[in-house]
C-alpha positions in Angstrom: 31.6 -15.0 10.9 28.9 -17.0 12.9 27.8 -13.8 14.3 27.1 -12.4 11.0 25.1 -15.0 9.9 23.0 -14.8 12.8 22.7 -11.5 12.0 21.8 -11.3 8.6 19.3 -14.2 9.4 18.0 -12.2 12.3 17.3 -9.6 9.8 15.7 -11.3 7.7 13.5 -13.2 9.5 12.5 -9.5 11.1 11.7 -8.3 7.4 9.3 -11.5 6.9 7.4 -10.6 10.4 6.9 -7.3 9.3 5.7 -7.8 6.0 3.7 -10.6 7.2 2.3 -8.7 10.2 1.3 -5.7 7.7 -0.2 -7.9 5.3 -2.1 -9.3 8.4 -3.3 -6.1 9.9 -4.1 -4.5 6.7 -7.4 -5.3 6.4 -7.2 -7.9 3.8 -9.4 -10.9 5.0 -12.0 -9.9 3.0 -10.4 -9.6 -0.9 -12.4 -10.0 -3.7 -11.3 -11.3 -6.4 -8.2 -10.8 -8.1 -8.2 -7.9 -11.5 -7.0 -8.0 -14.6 -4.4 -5.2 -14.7 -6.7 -2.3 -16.9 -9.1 -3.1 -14.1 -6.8 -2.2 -11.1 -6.7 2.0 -11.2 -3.6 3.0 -12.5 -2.2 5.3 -9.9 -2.4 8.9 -10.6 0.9 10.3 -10.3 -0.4 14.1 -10.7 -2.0 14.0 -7.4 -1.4 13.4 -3.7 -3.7 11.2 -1.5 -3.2 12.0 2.2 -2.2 9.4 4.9 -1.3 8.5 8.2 1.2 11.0 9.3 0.7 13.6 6.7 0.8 17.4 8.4 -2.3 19.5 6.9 -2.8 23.1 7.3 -6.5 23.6 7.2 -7.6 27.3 6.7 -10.5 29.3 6.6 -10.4 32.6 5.0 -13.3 34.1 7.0 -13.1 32.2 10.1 -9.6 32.3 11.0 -10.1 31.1 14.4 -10.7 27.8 13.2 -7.4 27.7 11.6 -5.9 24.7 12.7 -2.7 23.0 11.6 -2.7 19.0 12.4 -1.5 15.7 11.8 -3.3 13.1 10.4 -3.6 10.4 12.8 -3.2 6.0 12.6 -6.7 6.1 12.3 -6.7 8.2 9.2 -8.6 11.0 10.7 -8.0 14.2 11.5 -10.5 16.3 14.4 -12.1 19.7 14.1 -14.0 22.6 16.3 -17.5 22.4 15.4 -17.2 19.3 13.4 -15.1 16.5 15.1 -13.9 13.3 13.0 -13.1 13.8 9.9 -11.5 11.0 7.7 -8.5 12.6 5.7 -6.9 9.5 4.4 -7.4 8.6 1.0 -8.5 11.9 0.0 -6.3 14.4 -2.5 -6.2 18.0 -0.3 -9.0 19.3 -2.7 -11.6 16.3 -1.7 -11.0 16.9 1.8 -11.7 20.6 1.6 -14.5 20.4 -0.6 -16.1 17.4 2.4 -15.1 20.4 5.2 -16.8 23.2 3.0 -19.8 20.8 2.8 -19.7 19.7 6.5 -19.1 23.4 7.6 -22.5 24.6 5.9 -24.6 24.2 8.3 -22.1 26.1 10.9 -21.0 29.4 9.0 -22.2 31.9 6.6 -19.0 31.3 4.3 -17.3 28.1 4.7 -14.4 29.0 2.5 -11.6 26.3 3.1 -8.4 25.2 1.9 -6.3 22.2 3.1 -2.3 22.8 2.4 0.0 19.8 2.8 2.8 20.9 4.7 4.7 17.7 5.1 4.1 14.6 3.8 5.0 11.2 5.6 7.4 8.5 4.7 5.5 6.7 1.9 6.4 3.0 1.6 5.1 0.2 -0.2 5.9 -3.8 1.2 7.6 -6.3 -1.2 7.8 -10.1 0.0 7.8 -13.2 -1.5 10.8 -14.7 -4.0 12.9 -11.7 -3.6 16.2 -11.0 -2.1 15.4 -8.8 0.9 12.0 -8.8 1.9 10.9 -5.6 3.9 9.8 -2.1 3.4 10.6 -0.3 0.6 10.6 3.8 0.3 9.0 5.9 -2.1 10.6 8.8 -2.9 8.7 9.6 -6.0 6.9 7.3 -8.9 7.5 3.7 -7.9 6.8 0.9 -10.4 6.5 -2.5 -9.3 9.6 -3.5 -10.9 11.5 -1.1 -9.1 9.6 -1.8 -5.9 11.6 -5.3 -6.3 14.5 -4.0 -7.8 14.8 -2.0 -4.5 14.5 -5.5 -2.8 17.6 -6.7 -3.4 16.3 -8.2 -7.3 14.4 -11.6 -7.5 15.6 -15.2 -6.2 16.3 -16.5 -9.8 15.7 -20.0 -8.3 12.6 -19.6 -6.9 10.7 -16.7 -8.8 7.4 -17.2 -10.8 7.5 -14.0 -13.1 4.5 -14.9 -14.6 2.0 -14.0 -12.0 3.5 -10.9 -9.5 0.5 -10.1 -7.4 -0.1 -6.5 -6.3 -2.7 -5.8 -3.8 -4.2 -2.4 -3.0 -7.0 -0.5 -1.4 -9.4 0.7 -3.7 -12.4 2.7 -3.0 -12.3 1.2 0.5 -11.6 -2.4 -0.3 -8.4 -4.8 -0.5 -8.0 -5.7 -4.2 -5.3 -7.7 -6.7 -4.0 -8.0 -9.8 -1.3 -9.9 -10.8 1.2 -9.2 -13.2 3.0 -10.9 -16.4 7.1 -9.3 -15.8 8.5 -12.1 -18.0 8.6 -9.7 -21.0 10.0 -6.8 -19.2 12.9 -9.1 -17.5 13.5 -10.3 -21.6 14.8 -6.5 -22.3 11.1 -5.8 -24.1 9.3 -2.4 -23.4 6.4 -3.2 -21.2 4.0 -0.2 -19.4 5.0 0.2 -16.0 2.6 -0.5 -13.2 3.3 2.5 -11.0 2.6 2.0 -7.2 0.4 3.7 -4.4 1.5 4.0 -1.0 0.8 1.0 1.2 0.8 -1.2 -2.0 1.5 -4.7 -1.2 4.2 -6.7 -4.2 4.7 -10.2 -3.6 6.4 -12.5 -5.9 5.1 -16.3 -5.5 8.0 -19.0 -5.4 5.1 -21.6 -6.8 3.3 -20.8 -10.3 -0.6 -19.7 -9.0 -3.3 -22.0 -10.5 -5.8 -19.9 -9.9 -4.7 -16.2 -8.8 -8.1 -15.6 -7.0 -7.8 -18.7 -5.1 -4.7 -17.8 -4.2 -5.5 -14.5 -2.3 -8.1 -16.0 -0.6 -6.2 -18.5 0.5 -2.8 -16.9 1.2 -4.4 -13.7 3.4 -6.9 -15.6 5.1 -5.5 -19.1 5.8 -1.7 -19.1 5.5 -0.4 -16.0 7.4 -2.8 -16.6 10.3 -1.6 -20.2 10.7 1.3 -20.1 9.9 2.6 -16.3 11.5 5.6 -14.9 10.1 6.4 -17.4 7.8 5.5 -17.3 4.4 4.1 -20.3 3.7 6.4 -21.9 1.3 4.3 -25.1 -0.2 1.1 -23.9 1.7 0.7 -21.2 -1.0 0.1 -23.7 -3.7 -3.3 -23.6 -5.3 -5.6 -25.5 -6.8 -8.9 -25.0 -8.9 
C-alpha cells in the first residue's frame, strides 16, 4: 500500500514538473495582457496548422528533383535545396506553399508547389492547476476546454475557482490569455464551447484572480521560476 502511494505521488509530482517546465520553456515571459474571450481567435477547426513533428511532402510539379519529403523539426523549421530555413510551424499546408512559391521565384521559371501532410504529430494541449491529474492531455480531434479538464481527471471541487479558467495560447507569434466563466456550463446551461489549439495551456486557479492580467504576469514570470515545479499555491494570489 505504501508503495502505491509513493507511486501515485511520484506521478504526480512528475505531471506538475512537466506542466510547469512547458509553461516555463514556452516562451511565456513576455504575455500581454489577458483577452476577453471574442478577442482570443476561436480556433478554426476546418484547417490544420503544422508543428513540431508533422511529416510534409513538399512537391514541385516541374522540378521534381527538388521533391523532398521531411519532418518538421523542434525548431519549427523545415530546410530546402536552393532555399534553406524555412519556418513551417504555425502555417496551414497552403500558407507554407504559397511562402515556398514566393521564395522559389527568384530560383525557377515555374515554381509550382504543393505541401501534403502525410502524418501529423501527437497533438496535445497541458492542463494544470485545481484539477485531478495534471499532465498532458491528447487531442484526437476538436478539444474544448472543458473536455481538456474533463480528460484531467475533472476539477478538485474543493479547491476550484470556475469563475476565471485561464487559457493561454500563441497568437500571431505571441503568448496570449483569456480566462473563462465555466460556472454556467458546470450548472447543466448551454454555454459555447471554447475549442483548443495544439500547445494550448488550461489552468484552473485554486484562489479567485483579482486581477486576471496581473495574474499572468505574475504567475509566468515570478512564481514558476522561483518556485520550480511547484505550483505556487498562495503565491498565485493577486492583487490590484
Amino acid at each position: 500500500m505504501r508503495n502505491q502511494d509513493i507511486r501515485r505521488k511520484t506521478a504526480a509530482m512528475l505531471a506538475q514538473a512537466v506542466v510547469a517546465v512547458l509553461l516555463l520553456l514556452a516562451g511565456c515571459r513576455s504575455v500581454p495582457p489577458a483577452l476577453d474571450r471574442s478577442e482570443m481567435k476561436a480556433a478554426d477547426l476546418s484547417v490544420i496548422k503544422l508543428v513540431a513533428g508533422d511529416e510534409v511532402e513538399v512537391k514541385f510539379y516541374q522540378n521534381p528533383e527538388l521533391n523532398e519529403i521531411q519532418v518538421i523539426r523542434p525548431d519549427g523549421q523545415i530546410t530546402l535545396q536552393l532555399v534553406g530555413d524555412v519556418q513551417a510551424q504555425g502555417k496551414t499546408p497552403s500558407q507554407l506553399g504559397s511562402e515556398l512559391k514566393q521564395r522559389y521565384a527568384g530560383q525557377l521559371k515555374a515554381p509550382e508547389v504543393a505541401v501534403i501532410v502525410r502524418s501529423l504529430h501527437d497533438r496535445r494541449v497541458y492542463v494544470g492547476g485545481a484539477v485531478n491529474r495534471e499532465g498532458m492531455v491528447k487531442m484526437a480531434g476538436p478539444l474544448s476546454a472543458m473536455e481538456a479538464i474533463m480528460q484531467s481527471g475533472g476539477l478538485d471541487w474543493r479547491r476550484a475557482k470556475t469563475k476565471q479558467v485561464v487559457v493561454i495560447r500563441e497568437q500571431d507569434g505571441k503568448r496570449v490569455g483569456c480566462a473563462l466563466d465555466v460556472r454556467d456550463l458546470l450548472a447543466g446551461q448551454y454555454s459555447d464551447p471554447f475549442y483548443l489549439e495544439p500547445g494550448d495551456i488550461v489552468y484552473v486557479p485554486r484562489k479567485a484572480i483579482v486581477n486576471v492580467n496581473q495574474w499572468i504576469e505574475q504567475y509566468i514570470n515570478s512564481v514558476i521560476p522561483r518556485f520550480g515545479v511547484s505550483y505556487g499555491g498562495d503565491g498565485v494570489e493577486v492583487s490590484r
